[in-house]
GUZALUM-751886 format. One record per residue (C-alpha): z, x, y; residue in three letters. Coordinates in Angstrom, 2 decimals, decimal comma. Each point is the difference from the previous one (the first is absolute). Layout:
BEGIN
REC        w        u        v  resn
REC        Z        X        Y   ALA
...
This chain:
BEGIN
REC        w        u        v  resn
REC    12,79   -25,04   -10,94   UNK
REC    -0,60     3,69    -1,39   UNK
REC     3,09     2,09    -0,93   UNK
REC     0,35     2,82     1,97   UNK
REC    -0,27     3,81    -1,65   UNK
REC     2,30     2,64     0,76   UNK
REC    -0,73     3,81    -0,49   UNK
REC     1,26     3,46     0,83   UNK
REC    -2,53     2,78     1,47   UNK
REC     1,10     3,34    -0,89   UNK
REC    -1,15     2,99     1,92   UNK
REC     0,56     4,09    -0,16   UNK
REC    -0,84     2,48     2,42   UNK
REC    -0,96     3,67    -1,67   UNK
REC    -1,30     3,08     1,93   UNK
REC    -0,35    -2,37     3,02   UNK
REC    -2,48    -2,53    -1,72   UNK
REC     1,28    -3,65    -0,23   UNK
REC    -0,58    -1,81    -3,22   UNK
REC     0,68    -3,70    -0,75   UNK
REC     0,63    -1,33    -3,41   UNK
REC    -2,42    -3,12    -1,21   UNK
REC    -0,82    -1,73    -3,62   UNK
REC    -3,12    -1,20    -1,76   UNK
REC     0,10    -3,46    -1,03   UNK
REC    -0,68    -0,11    -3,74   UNK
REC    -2,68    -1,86    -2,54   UNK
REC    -3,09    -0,22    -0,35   UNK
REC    -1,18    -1,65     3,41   UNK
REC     1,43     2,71     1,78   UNK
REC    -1,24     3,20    -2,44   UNK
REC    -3,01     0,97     1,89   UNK
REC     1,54    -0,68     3,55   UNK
REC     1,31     2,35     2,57   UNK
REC    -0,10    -0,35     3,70   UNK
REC     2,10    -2,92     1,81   UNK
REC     1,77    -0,80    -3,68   UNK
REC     2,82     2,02    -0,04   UNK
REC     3,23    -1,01     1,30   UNK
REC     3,96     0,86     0,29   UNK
REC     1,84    -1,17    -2,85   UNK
REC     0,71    -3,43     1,10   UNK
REC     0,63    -2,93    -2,13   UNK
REC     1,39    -3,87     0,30   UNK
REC     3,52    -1,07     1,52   UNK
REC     1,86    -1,85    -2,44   UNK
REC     2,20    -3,16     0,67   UNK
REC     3,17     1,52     1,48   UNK
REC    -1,05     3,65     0,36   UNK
REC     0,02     1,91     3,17   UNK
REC    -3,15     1,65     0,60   UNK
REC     1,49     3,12     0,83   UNK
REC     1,39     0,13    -3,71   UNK
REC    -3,69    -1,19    -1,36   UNK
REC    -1,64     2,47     1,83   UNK
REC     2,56     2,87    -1,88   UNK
REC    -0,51    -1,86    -3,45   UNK
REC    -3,81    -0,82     0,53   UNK
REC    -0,28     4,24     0,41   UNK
REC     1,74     0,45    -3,15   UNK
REC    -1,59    -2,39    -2,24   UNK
REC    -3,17     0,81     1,29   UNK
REC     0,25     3,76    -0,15   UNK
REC     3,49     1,27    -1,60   UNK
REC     0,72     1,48     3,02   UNK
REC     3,87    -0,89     0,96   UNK
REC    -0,26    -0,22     3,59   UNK
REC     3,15     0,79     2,40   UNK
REC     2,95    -2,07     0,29   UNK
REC     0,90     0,49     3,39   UNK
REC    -1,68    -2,58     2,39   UNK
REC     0,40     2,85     3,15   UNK
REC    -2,77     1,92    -2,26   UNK
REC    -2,91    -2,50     0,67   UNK
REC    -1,94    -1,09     3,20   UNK
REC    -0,65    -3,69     0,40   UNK
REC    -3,84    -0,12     0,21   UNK
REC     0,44    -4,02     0,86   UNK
REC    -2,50    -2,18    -1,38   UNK
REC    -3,85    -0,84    -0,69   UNK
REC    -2,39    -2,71    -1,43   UNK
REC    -2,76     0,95    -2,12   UNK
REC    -3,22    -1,55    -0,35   UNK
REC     1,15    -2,64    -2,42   UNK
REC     2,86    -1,32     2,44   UNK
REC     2,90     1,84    -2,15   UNK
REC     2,41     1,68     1,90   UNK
REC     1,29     3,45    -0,90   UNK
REC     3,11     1,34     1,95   UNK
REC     0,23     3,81    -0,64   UNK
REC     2,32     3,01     0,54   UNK
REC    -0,36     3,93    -0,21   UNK
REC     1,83     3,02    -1,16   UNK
REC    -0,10     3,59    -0,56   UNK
REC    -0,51     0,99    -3,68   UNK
REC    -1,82     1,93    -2,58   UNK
REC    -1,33    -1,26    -3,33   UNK
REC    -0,45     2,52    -3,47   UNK
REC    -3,29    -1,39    -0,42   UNK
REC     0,85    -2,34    -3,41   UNK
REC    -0,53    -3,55     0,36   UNK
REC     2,56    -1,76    -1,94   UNK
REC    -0,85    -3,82     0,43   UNK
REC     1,20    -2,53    -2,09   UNK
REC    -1,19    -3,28     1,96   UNK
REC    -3,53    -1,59    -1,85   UNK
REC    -1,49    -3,11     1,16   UNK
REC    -1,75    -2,35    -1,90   UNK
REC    -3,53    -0,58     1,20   UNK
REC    -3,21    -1,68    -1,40   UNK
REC    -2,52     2,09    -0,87   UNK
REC    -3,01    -0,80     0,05   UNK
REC     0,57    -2,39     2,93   UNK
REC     0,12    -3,63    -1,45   UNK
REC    -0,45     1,47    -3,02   UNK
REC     3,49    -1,58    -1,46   UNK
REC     0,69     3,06    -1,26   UNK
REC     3,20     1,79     1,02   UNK
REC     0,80     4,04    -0,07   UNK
REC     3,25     2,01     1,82   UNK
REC    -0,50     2,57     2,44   UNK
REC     2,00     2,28     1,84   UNK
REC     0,22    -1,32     3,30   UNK
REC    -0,47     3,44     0,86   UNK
REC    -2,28     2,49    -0,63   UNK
REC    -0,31     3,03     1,38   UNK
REC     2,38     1,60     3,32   UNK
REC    -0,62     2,98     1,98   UNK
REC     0,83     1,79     3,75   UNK
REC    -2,76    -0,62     2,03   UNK
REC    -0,10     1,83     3,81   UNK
REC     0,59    -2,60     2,74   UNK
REC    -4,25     0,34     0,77   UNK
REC    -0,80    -0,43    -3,78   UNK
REC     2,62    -2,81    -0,38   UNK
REC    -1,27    -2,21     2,62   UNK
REC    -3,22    -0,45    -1,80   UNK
REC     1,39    -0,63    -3,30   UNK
REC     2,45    -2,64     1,02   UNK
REC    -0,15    -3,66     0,04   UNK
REC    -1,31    -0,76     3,48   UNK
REC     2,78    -2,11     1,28   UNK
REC     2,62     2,51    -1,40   UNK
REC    -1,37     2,13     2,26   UNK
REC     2,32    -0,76     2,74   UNK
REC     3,10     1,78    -1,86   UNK
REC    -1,94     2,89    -0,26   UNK
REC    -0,37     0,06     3,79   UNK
REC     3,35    -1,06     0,77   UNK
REC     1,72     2,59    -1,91   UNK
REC    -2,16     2,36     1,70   UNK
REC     0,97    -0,97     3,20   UNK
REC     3,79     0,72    -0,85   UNK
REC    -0,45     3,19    -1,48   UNK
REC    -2,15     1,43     2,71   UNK
């Protein structure tokens, strides 16, 4: 069975334009990609956690960006499954970010691919405001659907 992901999609409105915030995966495999790769800040459940609360610490490890407290603050954006069966159960608030990406989560990979040799990387890379248009071409396909859904409740 594959563990399910939870993640927090953070949006802002300014002069009237909606904006929605999404992450680049890190490492090398990912460096020269750019449309249907980025995603919310989502990571693995662990045993005993609420996804809820590893949605809010996924957002901070990922990006250093302490999300709210309050549960009234976020919309439930339910659930999807992406292309490799995972499901990721997802949430939304209002925020802003100061534009420094503080991450301290790295992930040990193999690079070269079966190459036995192992380097860290920051699981992320790169974040950014994208417009609701411009988002929906640079997220994952499947993730999609929150984008969508949380356009349907604000409008």
């Amino acid at each position: 069975m594959l563990p399910t992901s939870a993640g927090l999609l953070m949006y802002r409105i300014i002069n009237s334009k909606f904006q929605v915030f999404l992450v680049h995966p890190g490492g090398p495999f990912w460096k020269s990609k750019d449309e249907g790769v980025w995603t919310i800040p989502k990571g693995e459940i662990e045993d005993n956690e609420l996804p809820f609360k590893a949605a809010q610490r996924e957002l901070k490890e990922e990006t250093g960006i302490i999300p709210p407290k309050n549960e009234e603050a976020y919309i439930n954006l339910g659930e999807i499954k992406q292309k490799s069966g995972k499901t990721v159960k997802a949430w939304a608030f209002q925020g802003d970010w100061s534009g420094l990406l503080m991450t301290s989560n790295y992930v040990k990979i193999e690079y070269p691919y079966k190459s036995g040799k192992f380097i860290k990387v920051p699981e992320v890379d790169k974040a950014q405001f994208f417009s609701l248009e411009e988002s929906k071409k640079k997220i994952n396909p499947a993730q999609k659907t929150f984008l969508e859904r949380l356009e349907n409740y604000i409008n």
